[in-house]
Phi, psi and omega in degrees: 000139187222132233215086169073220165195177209258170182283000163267354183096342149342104177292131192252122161245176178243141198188088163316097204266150196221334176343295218251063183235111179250327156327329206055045174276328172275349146314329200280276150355335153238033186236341197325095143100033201267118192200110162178217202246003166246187206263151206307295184317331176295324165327274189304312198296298160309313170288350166316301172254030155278329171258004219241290191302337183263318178289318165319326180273324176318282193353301182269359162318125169301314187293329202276122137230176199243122158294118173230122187271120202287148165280007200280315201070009178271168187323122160249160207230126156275149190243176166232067218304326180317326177222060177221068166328335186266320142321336198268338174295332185252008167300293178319292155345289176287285166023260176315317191275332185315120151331321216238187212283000182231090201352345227251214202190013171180151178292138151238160172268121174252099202200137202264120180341290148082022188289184165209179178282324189281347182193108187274010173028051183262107190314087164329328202258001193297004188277296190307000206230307188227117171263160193263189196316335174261356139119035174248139184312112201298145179291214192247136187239150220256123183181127170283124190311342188300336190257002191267342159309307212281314165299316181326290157339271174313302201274016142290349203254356196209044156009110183051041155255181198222124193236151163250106165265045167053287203312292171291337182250353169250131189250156171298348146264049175288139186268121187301348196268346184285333154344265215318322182274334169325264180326319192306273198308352198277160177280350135181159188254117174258132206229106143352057208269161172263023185260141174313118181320343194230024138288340154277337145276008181243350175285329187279315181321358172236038208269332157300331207250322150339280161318307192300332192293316238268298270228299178267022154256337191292294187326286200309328187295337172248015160240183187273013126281350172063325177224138186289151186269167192285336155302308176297301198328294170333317211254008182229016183057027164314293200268016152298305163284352177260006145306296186295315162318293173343302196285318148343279182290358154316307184311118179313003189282310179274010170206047162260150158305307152351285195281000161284314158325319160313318171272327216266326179319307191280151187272301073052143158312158148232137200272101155268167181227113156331115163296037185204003182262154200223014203279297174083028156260146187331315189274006162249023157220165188218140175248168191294335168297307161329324180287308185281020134305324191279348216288302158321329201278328196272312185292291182310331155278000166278326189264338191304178174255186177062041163284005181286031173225014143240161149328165133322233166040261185312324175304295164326303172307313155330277209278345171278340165270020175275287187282018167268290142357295201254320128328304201282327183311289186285321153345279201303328167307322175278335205279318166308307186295348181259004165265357172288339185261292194018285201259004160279352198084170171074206197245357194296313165323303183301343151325292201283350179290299140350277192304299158349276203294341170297353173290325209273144177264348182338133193225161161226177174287304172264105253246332188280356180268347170295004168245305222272350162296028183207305164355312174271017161259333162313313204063059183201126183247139174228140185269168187309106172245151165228031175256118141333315199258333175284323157312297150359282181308260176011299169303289214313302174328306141341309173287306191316308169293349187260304188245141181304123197223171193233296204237005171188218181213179181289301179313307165316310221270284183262001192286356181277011235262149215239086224288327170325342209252011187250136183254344189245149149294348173260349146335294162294301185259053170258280181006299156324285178333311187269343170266323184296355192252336161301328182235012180303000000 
């Protein structure tokens, strides 16, 4: 895709060079979470120019704007790369030119809202901070104050960058389905939390006791017991940490519809954070590859043996923060692989996207983000609507026109279906789920 030209008359396109990746990182970065019946490079090739083609259309996208943060430490700007030639070049610049394993040319912001009706938490000062595309002081934006230290903070931390923060970059006609290449394309997504500032630190403080556990699950895997006994577990602190896990995945961050999209989209790390932390050292954020790690660690206190060293009581308590734990994992596991057939093409994803969220306990407020709080994982544009069920039909159609049915349709099937009257996403598609397999 090529986009105006450079002051020698050079056309500027985006064109990942994968040649001189001698590291091989940015293939490692297109290959992340890579599975099926065709062969990897056609694989790597394809998501290539799946990403290649979506940050190109934000660029000229109208809709897409950007926080650009100064190297200066003076006032940032919101930008509009679409009619801003000199950003929009050196975004396209780094891209292409870029070293390191993830393609890209900007940051999103992931974060929970937390509004009410009764209080819009509306930042005033936020003017003092950020002027908007014309180079006037931004109106006033909706930010719970715990959390405005803590950005302010993070983006003075990343000198001459380009950041999408909703709040400042999304407008009421912003088209709801560009998430999807938003969230996709970013160079990581740092996501806000709702957790006690020094719990992700202390989740790393057992970043020692982790290896051991790694190191005797390997053993145990190569005897005829197979699994650490709840003792050995006990000496290597698990089910202290899959405790602390627990409280972690707690955070209302984990039971929006949004930020589920938000975790399942980047291609790219997703980054956590305290929304109150303002320290910004390494050990106080983790990323969901690292959380999926744990996955063993949680499976291995389900099965192990030797709880006659706790009560009933504890036993219980145990496995139920286990299967809480281990619910959010293999969630978060499927939503990823269902966004690689995503970046595969076609239509196949939506299959596995379904089957995602039927898994999912996830709630809104508004009863219309359970279609449109998804959509850029569909690949599917429905315009800004605000009766729900007329949204809903809407979606059905969409399918009806997308996947191939035999014995009846979406619409038909599920158009009665009333999204108020439901508390989960997993509620509606599981539904979804039980009618695609009626019309498969």
């Amino acid at each position: 895709m090529t986009h105006d030209t450079d002051e020698s008359g050079h056309p500027f396109k985006i064109d990942i060079c994968l040649e001189d990746d001698k590291g091989n990182t940015r293939k490692a970065f297109l290959r992340r979470d890579l599975e099926g019946s065709f062969s990897e490079d056609d694989q790597v090739n394809t998501r290539k120019t799946t990403y290649e083609d979506g940050l190109g259309a934000l660029l000229v996208d109208p809709h897409f704007l950007l926080l650009h943060v100064p190297d200066d430490g003076g006032k940032m700007k919101i930008i509009q790369p679409a009619n801003n030639l000199y950003h929009r070049n050196q975004m396209i610049k780094r891209i292409n030119e870029t070293k390191q394993d993830t393609p890209s040319c900007y940051y999103a912001l992931s974060h929970l809202w937390g509004l009410t009706e009764n209080n819009r938490y509306l930042w005033h000062e936020i003017g003092d901070y950020v002027d908007d595309e014309e180079g006037n002081p931004v109106d006033p934006v909706s930010m719970r104050p715990e959390k405005r230290d803590a950005l302010l903070k993070l983006l003075k931390e990343y000198p001459d960058s380009y950041w999408w923060v909703d709040v400042l970059c999304a407008r009421t006609d912003t088209p709801l389905d560009i998430m999807g290449d938003i969230y996709s394309c970013c160079f990581e997504c740092i996501a806000m939390i709702d957790c006690e500032p020094n719990l992700i630190r202390k989740i790393h403080a057992m970043s020692k006791k982790k290896i051991e556990f790694d190191e005797l699950y390997c053993i145990k895997r190569k005897t005829e017991q197979r699994w650490p006994t709840y003792k050995e577990l006990c000496e290597t602190k698990a089910p202290q940490q899959i405790k602390r896990l627990c409280t972690f995945f707690d955070s209302k961050w984990w039971q929006r519809v949004w930020t589920w999209q938000e975790m399942a989209l980047p291609l790219g790390d997703i980054r956590f954070m305290a929304e109150t932390d303002t320290h910004r050292l390494h050990t106080n954020t983790i990323t969901l590859d690292e959380l999926l790690k744990y996955n063993t660690m949680v499976t291995s206190i389900q099965v192990c043996e030797g709880y006659n060293m706790l009560d009933e009581v504890d036993v219980s308590a145990l496995k139920a923060v286990c299967g809480a734990v281990s619910s959010n994992l293999s969630n978060a596991a499927f939503a990823k692989y269902s966004n690689s057939r995503r970046l595969a093409g076609g239509v196949d994803h939506i299959y596995h996207t379904i089957e995602s969220l039927r898994q999912s306990n996830r709630r809104c407020y508004d009863p219309v983000d359970y279609v449109y709080g998804v959509l850029g994982m569909m690949r599917i544009k429905i315009p800004r609507m605000d009766d729900s069920n007329k949204v809903w039909r809407h979606f059905l159609t969409k399918l009806d026109d997308l996947l191939p049915t035999r014995y009846g349709s979406f619409i038909n099937i599920a158009g009665h279906i009333d999204l108020q009257k439901f508390e989960t996403i997993g509620e509606i598609y599981t539904i979804l789920d039980k009618t695609l397999q009626r019309i498969e």
